[in-house]
C-alpha positions as CSV (number, residue, x, y, z in Angstrom):
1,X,38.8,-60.9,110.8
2,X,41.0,-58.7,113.0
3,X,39.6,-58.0,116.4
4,X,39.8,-54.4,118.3
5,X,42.4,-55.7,120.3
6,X,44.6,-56.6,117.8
7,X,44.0,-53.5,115.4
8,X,44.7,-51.3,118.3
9,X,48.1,-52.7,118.7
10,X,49.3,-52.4,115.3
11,X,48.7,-49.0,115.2
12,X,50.4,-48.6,118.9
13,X,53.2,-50.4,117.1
14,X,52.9,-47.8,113.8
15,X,52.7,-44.9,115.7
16,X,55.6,-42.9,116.0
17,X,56.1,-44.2,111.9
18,X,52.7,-42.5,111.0
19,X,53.6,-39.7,112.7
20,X,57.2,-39.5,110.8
21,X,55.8,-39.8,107.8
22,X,52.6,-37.2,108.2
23,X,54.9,-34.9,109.7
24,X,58.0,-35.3,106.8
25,X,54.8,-34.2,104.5
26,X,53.0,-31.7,105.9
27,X,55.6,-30.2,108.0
28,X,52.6,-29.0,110.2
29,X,51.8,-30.6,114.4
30,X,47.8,-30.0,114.1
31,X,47.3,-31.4,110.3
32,X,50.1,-33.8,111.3
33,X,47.9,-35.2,114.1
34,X,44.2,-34.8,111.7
35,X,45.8,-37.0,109.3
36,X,46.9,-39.6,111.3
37,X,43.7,-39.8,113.2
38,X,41.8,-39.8,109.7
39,X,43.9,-42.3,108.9
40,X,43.7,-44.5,112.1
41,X,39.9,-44.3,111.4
42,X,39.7,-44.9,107.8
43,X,42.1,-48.1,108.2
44,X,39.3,-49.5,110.8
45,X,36.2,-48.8,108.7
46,X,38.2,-50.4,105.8
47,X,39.7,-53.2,107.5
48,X,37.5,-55.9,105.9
49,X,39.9,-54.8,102.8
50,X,43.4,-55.8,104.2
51,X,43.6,-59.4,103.1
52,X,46.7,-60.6,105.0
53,X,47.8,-59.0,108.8
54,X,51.4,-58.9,108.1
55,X,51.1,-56.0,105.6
56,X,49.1,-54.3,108.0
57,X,51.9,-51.2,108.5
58,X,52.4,-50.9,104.8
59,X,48.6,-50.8,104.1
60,X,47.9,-48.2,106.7
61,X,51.1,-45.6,105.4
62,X,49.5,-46.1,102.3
63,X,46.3,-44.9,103.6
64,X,47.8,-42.0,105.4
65,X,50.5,-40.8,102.6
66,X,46.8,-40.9,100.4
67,X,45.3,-38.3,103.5
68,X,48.5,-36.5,103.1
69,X,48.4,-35.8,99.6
70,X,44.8,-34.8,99.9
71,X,45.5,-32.2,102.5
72,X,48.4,-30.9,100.6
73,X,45.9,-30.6,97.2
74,X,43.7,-28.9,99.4
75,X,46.0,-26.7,100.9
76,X,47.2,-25.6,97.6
77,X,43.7,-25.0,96.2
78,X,42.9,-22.7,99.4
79,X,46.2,-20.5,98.6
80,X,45.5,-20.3,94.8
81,X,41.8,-19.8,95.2
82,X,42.4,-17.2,97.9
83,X,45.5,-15.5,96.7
84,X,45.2,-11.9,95.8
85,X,42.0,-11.6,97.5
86,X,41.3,-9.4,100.8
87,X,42.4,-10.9,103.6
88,X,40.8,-8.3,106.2
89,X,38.1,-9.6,106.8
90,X,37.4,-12.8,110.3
91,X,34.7,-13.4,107.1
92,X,36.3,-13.9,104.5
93,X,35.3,-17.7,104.4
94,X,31.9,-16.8,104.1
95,X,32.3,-13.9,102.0
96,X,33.7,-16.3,99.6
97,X,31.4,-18.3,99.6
98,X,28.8,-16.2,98.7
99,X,31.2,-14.8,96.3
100,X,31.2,-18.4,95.1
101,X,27.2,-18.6,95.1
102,X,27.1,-15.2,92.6
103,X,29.0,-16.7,89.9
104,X,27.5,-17.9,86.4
105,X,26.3,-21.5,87.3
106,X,29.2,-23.2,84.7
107,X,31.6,-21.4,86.0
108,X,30.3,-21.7,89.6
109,X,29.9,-25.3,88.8
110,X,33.6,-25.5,87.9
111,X,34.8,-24.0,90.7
112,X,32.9,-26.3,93.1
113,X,34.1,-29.2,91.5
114,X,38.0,-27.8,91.7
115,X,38.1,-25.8,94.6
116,X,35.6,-27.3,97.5
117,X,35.3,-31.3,95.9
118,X,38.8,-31.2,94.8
119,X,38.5,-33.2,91.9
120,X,41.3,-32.5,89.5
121,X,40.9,-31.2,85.8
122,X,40.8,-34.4,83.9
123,X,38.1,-35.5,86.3
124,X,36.3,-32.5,86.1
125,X,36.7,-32.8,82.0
126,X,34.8,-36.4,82.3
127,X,32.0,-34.9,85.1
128,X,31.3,-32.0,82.9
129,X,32.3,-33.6,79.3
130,X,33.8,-30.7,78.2
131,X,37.3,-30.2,76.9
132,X,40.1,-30.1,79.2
133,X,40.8,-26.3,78.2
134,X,37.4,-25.3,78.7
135,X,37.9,-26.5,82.5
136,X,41.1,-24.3,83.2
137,X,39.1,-21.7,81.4
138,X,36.5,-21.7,83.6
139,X,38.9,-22.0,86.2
140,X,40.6,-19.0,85.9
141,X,37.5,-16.8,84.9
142,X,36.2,-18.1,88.0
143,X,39.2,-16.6,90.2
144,X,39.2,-13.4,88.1
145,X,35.7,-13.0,89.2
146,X,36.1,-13.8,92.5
147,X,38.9,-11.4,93.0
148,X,36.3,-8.3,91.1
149,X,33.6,-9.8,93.7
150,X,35.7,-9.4,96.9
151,X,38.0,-7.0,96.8
């Protein structure tokens, strides 16, 4: 088992790659420095996982280009989701969230599952055991309702 010590200075010797690599993918300073910190942490809870120290650097890139991609997915899912909605609004977090909480419960359902658990449409598919179409059905009658809702 790795002690504290010695975790701490792997990632001191990772560092400036981690940050290379988050920054090459989200192009961003702050999420730049949020994934590499979610990383740091999630290769320390994890650690009983890594079976052999000298794959240490590769293991933990692979943790924070997997952070990466889930920030860009998110990312992605805010735009579409908010996209062609009223932006005037300091609330318009909230707002859509109750916009959110007004919608038929499949759809609503749906939605949650896409949008704020970002579980991708085959996923959803098995959740909900429904048919890939009916998903991206859902999905879209869910933003045109949200964008009746709030504007």
């Amino acid at each position: 088992m790795m002690t504290k010590e010695r975790f701490s200075e792997l990632v001191l010797e990772c560092e400036q790659t981690l940050y290379r690599v988050s920054m090459s993918m989200l192009k961003n300073e702050a999420d730049c420095e949020d994934a590499v910190q979610t990383a740091i942490l999630t290769a320390y809870e994890k650690l009983s996982d890594l079976k052999h120290e000298e794959f240490f650097k590769t293991w933990l890139v692979r943790i924070l280009i997997n952070i990466c991609h889930k920030q860009l997915r998110f990312r992605k899912r805010h735009t579409e989701l908010t996209e062609d909605l009223p932006a005037d609004s300091n609330n318009t977090s909230r707002e859509v969230r109750d916009a959110i909480d007004r919608l038929p419960d499949k759809i609503r359902q749906t939605v949650v599952l896409y949008y704020i658990e970002e579980f991708s449409v085959r996923e959803i598919r098995q959740i909900l055991r429904i048919p890939e179409g009916t998903v991206k059905s859902r999905l879209s009658k869910g933003r045109d309702l949200l964008r009746i809702v709030l504007s």
